[in-house]
N, C-alpha and C positions, 0 to 999 in steps of 0.2 A: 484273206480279204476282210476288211474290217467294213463291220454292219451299223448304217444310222452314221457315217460319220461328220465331220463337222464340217469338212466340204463336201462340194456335189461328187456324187458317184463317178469312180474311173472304169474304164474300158467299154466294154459291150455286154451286149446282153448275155448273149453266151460265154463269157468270162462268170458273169453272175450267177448264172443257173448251174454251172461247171461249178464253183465256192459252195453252191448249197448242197448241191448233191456229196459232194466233198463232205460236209458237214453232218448231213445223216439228217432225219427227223420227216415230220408229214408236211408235206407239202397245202395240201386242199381238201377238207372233209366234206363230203356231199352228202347231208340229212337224209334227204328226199331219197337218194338211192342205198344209203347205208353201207358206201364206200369211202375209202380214203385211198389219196393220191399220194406216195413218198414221194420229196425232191430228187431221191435215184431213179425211180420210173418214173416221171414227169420229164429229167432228162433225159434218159437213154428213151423213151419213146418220141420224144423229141428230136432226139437225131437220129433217130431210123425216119424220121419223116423226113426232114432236113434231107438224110443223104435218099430217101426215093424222088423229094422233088429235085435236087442233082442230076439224077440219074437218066430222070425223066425230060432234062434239058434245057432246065430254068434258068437263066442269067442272072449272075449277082445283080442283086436291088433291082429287080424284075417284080411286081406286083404280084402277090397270090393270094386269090379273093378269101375271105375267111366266111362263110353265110351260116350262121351257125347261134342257137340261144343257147345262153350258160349252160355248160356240161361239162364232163371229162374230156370229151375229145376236142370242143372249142379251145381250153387250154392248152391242151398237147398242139393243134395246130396254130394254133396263135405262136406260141414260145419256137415249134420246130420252123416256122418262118423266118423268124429270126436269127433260129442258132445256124438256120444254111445264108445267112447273108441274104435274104430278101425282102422285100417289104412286105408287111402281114397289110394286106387292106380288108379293114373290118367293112363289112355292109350291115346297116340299119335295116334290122328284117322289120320295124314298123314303117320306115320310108314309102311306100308303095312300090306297085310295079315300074312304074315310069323315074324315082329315083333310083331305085335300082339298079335299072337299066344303066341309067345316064349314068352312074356309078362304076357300073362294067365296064363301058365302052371306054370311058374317059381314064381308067387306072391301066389302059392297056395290058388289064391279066390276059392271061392266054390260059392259066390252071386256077381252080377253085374247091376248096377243099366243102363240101356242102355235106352238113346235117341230116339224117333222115327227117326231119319235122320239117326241115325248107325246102327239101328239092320241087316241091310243086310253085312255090315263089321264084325259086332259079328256073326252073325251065320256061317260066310264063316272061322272066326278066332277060335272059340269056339270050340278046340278039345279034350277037358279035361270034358265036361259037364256042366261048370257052369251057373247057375239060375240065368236066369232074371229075376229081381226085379223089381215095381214101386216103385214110391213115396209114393202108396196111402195104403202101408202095414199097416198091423192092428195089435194092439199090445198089452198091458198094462205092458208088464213085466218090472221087474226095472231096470235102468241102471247099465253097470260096472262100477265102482271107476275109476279115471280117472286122473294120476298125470303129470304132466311135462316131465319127463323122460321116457315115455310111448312112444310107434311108432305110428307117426301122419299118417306120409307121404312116399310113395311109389312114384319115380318116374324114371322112364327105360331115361337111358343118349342116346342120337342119335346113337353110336355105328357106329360110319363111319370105327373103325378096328375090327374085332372080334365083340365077342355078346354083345348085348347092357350090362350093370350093372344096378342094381336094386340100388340107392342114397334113403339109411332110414332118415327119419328127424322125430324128436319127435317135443311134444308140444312147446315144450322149445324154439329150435333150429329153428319153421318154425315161431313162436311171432316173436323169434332175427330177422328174416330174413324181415319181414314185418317193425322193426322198426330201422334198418340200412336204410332205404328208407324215411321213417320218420323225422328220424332225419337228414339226407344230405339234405334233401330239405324244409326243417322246414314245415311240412307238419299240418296243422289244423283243427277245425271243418267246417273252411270258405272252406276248397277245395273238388273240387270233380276231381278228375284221369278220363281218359276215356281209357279205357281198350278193345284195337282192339287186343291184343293178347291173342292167346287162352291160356287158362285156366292149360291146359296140357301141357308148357311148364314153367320152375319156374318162367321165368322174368313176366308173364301174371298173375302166381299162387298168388307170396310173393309180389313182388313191386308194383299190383294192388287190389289185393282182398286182400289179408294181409294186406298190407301197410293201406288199406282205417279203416282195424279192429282195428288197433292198434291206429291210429291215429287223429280218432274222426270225420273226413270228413265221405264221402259217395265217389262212386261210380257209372259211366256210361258207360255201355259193349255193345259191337256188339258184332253179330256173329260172323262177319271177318273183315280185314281191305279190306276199298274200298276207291282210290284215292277221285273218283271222291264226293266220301260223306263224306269223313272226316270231311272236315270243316262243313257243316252244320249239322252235328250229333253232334260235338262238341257242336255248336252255341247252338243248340235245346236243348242239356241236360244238360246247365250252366256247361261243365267241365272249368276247371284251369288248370288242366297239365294234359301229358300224358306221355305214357311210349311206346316206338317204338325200332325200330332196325335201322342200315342203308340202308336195303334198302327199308324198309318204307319211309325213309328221301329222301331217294334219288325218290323215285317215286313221291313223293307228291313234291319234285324242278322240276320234267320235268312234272307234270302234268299240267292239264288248270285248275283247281278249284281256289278259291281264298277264303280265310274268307272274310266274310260279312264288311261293313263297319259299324262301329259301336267308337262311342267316347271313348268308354272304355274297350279294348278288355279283354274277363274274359281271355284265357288262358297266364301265365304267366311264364310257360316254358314246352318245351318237354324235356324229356332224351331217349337217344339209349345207348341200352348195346348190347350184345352178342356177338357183335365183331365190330373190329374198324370200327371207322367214319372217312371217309376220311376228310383229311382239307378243301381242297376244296369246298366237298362237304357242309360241314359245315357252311363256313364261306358265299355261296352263298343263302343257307336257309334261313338265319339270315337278309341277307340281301334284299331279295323277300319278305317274310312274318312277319318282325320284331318279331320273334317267338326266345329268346333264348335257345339254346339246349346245354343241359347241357352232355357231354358225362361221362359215366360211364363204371363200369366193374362188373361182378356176373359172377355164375358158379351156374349148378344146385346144386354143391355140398356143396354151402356156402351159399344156401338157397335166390341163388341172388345173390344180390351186396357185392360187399368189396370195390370197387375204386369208389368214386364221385369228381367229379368237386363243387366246391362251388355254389351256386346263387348270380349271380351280386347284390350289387357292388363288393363280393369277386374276388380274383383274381381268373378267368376260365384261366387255359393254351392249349390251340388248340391244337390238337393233343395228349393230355393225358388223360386217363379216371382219374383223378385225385389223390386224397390222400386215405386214410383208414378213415370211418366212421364204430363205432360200431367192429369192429375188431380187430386185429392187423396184418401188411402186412412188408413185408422183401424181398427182394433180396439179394438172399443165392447164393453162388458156389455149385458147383458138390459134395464137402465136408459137404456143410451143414451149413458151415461158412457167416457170413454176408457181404455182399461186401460194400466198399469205396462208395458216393454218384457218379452216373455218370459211374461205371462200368455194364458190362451187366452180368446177373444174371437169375437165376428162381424168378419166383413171391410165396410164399410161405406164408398161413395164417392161423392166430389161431384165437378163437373168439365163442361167444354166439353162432354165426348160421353156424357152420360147420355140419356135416350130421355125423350121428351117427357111420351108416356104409354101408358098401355095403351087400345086402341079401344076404346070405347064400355063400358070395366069401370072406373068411376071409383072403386068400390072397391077393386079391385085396387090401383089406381094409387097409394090414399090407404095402403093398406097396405105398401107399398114402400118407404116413403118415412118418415123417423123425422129432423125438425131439418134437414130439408134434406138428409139422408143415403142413399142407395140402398140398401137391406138386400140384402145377398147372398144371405144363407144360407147362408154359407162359416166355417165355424170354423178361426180360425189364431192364432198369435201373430207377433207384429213383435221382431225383434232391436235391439240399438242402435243398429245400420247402418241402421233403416228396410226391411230384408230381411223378407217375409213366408214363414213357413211353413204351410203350410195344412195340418190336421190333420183335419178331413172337411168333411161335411155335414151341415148339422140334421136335415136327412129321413133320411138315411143313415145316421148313429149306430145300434149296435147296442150295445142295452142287456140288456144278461145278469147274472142277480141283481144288480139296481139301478146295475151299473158300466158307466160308457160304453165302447165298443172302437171303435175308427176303423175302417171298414173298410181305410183305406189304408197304414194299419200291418203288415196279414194282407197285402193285394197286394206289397209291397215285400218281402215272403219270399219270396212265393211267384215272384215276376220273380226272384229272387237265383239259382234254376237256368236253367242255362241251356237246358233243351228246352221252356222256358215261353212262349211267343209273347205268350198273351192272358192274365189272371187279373181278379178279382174276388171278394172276399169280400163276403158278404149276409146280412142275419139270417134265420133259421128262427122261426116261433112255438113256444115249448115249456110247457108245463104246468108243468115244474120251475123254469124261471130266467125267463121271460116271453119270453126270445130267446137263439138259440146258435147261434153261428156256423156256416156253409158257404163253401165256396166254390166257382166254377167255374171252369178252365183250357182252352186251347186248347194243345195242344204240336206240335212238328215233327215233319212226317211220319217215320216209322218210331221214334220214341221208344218204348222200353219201361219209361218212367215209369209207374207206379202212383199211388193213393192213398194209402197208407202211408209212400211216400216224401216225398211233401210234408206231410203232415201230421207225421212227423217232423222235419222243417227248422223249420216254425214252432214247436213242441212245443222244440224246444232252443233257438229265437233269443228265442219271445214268452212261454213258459210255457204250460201245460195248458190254462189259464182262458181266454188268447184267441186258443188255436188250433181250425183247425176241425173240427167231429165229421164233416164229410164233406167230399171236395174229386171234382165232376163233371167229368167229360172230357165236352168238348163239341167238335161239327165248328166251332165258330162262335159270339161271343158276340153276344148282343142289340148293336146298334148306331145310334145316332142319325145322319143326314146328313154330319155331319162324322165320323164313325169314332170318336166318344166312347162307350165304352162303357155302356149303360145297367142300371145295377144292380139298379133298384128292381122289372126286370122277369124275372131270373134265374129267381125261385123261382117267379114262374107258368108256365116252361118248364119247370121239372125237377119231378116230381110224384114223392112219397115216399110 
């Protein structure tokens, strides 16, 4: 089976873990416990899982909860879900107990393979009855048939409006997703990813643990990300890239750790996806840690990524998460129609790794979906390179006497200091203009930044009209699974 190759991945997941274990080599290094995983035991403990849930009565593409932080045994039951023909449903162990729940009930598992660190969150979420499972089920019975277009992947969206969505991905579709990661980054048997995001959310799932399957390298995972250990986790378990967010990026620029010195440093690029990297930020990273960071763009719903930046010497444009790898990507009007290069648009894509559908919300699903199109909800414009800049969000647009403001306009000021760790600008409801801007920051210990300070920064970069009338010092901003900052949830913390 040929690895990275120039179209999207054939067969099923278990076809693929079957090639690798065929092939020999480490599968997953775990620093922290000073073990390593082969692709032969990662598969055959894999199908000893597989065939205990068989055994124990699970129905092909039958749900089976996964509750579980990056570990050895998250991986084995992640993959053993698969290789028996079922759907792995990851659960977001930072969701709370009521997503959770709602996540149980709604993936109709009946078995859930749970963590020793989670079972006090599964039992307080577990109002439907379902059976906890080990690793160490006993079994002999034979597997289901197991085709491509079959449901892999179960995974509940953050849901910052209304109830989370259940995003189905088959065999097919979670390969595509792992090897759009692959091919943006010419990824090989030489590299190894180091994978600080959890498992449970896609960009942790497809761009680190897919990506490594597809792509003939191996893999190196924490539990979690820790400023202070990254770099020597990295050093310790030979990774080459990683895969981050911004405000992983941003924590490890104001932290004090430093990589090791060494002649030849192996890691040879990070990427942040999930949401924008500020420029700033960026270009200060690059310049501290000669680390380049490649910024990108995914959606759980596209199984990950759609927009990469190239690798140097290609041309990187700052500020855009790049072009379309493995996909196809559009900026459409309201109509549906394709816009001129340069005007602003929705981001709209079609491709191997879009997600089948949403569970049992067939409206949802008919909603999403516009000509064959996947609707982001992403406002950007496209340059004549095919470079995507993204300008906001539908939902997130802040409309102030009748004029749009990005909120990511106000955050790229507000990152442009340097004691800014975290930012977000958010609208206010107001009587006079219908909305007006705020924002919240997070800054470095001992900073005697004020609010008049930043509010003056934007006030001379953006003009009066879309800076903000308040800017909140907070210990901490609202945060999704992957460390993607969530906006929409600001102004129900901060009460005026």
């Amino acid at each position: 089976m040929k690895l990275v190759a120039d179209a999207p991945p054939k067969g099923t997941v278990r076809d693929w873990l079957d090639a690798r274990a065929d092939a020999g080599g480490i599968a997953i290094v775990f620093p922290e416990l000073d073990y390593e995983l082969s692709w032969q035991e990662l598969r055959n403990d894999a199908l000893c899982f597989a065939r205990g849930l068989t055994g124990a009565g699970v129905g092909k593409g039958e749900s089976v909860a996964i509750i579980a932080p990056n570990s050895p045994e998250s991986v084995i039951a992640f993959y053993g879900a698969l290789y028996g023909g079922f759907r792995a449903t990851m659960i977001n162990l930072a969701a709370g107990r009521d997503a959770i729940s709602y996540a149980l009930e709604h993936s109709e598992a009946k078995h859930a393979y749970v963590h020793a660190e989670a079972h006090a969150i599964f039992e307080a979420a577990n109002s439907c009855g379902i059976v906890a499972v080990g690793l160490d089920l006993t079994g002999g019975a034979a597997l289901h048939e197991v085709c491509p277009e079959d449901h892999a992947l179960l995974m509940y969206t953050s849901g910052t409006t209304g109830r989370p969505k259940g995003v189905v991905h088959t065999h097919a579709s979670l390969l595509a997703g792992g090897w759009t990661t692959a091919i943006a980054h010419g990824l090989s048997e030489a590299d190894r990813g180091l994978c600080v995001l959890p498992m449970y959310h896609i960009n942790g799932l497809c761009v680190t643990v897919i990506g490594s399957l597809v792509s003939g390298g191996s893999l190196a995972m924490v539990a979690k990300f820790s400023a202070s250990r990254f770099w020597a986790q990295a050093e310790a378990s030979g990774a080459t890239w990683f895969s981050a967010v911004p405000t992983i990026i941003s924590h490890l620029l104001h932290g004090d750790a430093e990589p090791g010195n060494t002649d030849e440093p192996r890691i040879r690029f990070g990427r942040s996806a999930s949401s924008a990297l500020a420029v700033e930020t960026q270009s200060a990273f690059e310049a501290r840690f000669s680390v380049p960071i490649i910024e990108t763009m995914g959606l759980t719903e596209t199984a990950a990524q759609i927009l990469s930046n190239p690798l140097p010497p290609e041309v990187r444009k700052i500020g855009s998460p790049g072009r379309a790898f493995g996909c196809e990507v559009e900026i459409q009007d309201q109509a549906g129609q394709r816009v001129a290069p340069g005007q602003e648009g929705e981001i709209v894509v079609r491709g191997p790794n879009v997600l089948l559908e949403y569970l049992k919300n067939p409206e949802a699903t008919e909603a999403t979906f516009r000509n064959g199109w996947l609707r982001t909800g992403d406002l950007a414009k496209m340059d004549e390179d095919g470079y995507v800049f993204v300008t906001g969000r539908l939902k997130e647009l802040i409309i102030k006497g009748g004029e749009n403001i990005a909120p990511r306009e106000v955050d790229e000021v507000l990152y442009s200091h340097p004691d800014v760790v975290e930012a977000a600008a958010f609208a206010r409801p107001s009587g006079r203009y219908g909305e007006t801007v705020e924002a919240a920051v997070r800054v470095r210990e001992g900073s005697t930044l004020d609010a008049s300070d930043l509010i003056n920064i934007c006030a001379e970069r953006l003009g009066k009209f879309k800076s903000p009338d308040a800017v909140h010092f907070l210990p901490e901003l609202p945060k999704g699974p992957s460390g993607k900052i969530q906006r929409l949830k600001i102004a129900e913390l901060i009460v005026v």
